[in-house]
C-alpha positions as CSV (number, residue, x, y, z in Angstrom):
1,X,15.6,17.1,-9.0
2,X,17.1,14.6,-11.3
3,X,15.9,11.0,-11.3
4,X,17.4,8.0,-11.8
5,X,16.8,5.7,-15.5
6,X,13.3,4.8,-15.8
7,X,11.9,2.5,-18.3
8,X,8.4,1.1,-19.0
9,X,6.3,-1.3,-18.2
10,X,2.9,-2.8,-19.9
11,X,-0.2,-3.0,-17.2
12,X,-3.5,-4.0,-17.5
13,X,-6.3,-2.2,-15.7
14,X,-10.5,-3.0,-16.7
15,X,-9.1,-5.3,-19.8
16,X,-7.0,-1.9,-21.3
17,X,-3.4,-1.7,-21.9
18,X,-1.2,1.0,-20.3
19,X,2.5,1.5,-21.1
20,X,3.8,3.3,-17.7
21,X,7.4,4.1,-16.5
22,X,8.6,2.5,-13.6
23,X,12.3,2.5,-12.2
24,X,14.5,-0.4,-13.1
25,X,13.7,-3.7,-11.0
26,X,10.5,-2.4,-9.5
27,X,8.6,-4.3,-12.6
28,X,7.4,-7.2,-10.3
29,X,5.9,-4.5,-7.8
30,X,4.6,-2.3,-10.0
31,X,2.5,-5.4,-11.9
32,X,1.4,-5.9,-7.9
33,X,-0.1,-3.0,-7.5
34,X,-1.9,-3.0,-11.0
35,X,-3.7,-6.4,-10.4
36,X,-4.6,-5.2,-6.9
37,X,-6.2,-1.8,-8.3
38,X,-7.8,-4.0,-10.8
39,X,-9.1,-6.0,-8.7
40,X,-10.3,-3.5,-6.7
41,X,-11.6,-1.9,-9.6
42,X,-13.8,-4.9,-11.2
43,X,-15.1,-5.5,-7.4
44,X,-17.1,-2.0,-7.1
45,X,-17.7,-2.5,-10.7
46,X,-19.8,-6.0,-10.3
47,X,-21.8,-4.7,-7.2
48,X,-24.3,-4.3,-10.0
49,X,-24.3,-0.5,-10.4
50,X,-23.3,1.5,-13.9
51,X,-21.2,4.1,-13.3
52,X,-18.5,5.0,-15.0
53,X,-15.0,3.9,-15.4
54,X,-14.0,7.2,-14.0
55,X,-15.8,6.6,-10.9
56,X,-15.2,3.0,-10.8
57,X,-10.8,4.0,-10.0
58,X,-11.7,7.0,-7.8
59,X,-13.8,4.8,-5.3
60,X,-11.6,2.3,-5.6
61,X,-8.6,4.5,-5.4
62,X,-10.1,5.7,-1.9
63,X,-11.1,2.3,-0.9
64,X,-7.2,1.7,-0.9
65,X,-6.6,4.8,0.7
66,X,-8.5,4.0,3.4
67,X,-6.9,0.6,3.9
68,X,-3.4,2.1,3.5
69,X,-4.6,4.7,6.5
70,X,-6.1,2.0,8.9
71,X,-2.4,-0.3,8.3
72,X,-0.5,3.1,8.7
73,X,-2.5,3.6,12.0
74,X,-2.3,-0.2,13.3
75,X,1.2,-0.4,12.6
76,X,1.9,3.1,14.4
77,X,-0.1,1.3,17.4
78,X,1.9,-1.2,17.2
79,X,5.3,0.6,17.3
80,X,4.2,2.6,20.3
81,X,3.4,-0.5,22.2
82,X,6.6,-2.0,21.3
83,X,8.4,0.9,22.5
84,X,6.6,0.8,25.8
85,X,7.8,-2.6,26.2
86,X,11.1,-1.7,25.3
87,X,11.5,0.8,28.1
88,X,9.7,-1.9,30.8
89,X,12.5,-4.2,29.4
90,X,15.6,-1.7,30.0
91,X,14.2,-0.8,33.1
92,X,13.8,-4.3,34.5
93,X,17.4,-5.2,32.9
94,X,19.0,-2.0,34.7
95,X,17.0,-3.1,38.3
96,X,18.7,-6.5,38.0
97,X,22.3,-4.7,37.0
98,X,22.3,-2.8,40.1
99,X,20.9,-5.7,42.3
């Protein structure tokens, strides 16, 4: 599966520098999402507990996981409910067509 040109991009996660690859013009999400994981990351790390880096991006890797899965599900909610509506709407707008 071929991909497009990719080219790389410096993050910084804990106060380390990463070189990653990243496709071309996704450098402003890509910085994003590294200052939200690290962010993520230093909060569970200054809760006071040693553990190591390791654990420190797995929890925190979950801990976004887990809000990802409860956005997914909200916004799935929120679809169905709008589709409901949707078909109360065409079905009042065909009443009032045949009226």
């Amino acid at each position: 599966m071929p991909q497009g040109p990719r080219q790389t991009a410096e993050i910084t996660l804990m106060g380390q520098n990463f070189v990653v690859s990243c496709a071309p013009g996704e450098e402003q999400a890509l910085h994003e999402a590294a200052r939200y994981f690290d962010q993520a990351m230093a909060g569970i790390q200054t809760r006071g507990r040693t553990i190591s880096i390791d654990k420190v991006a797995m929890m925190a890797g979950l801990n976004i996981t887990h809000e990802l899965r409860d956005e997914t599900r909200r916004r799935q909610e929120l679809e169905e409910r709008l589709a409901g509506l949707d078909a109360r709407l065409q079905k009042a707008l065909e009443r009032n067509r045949t009226s």
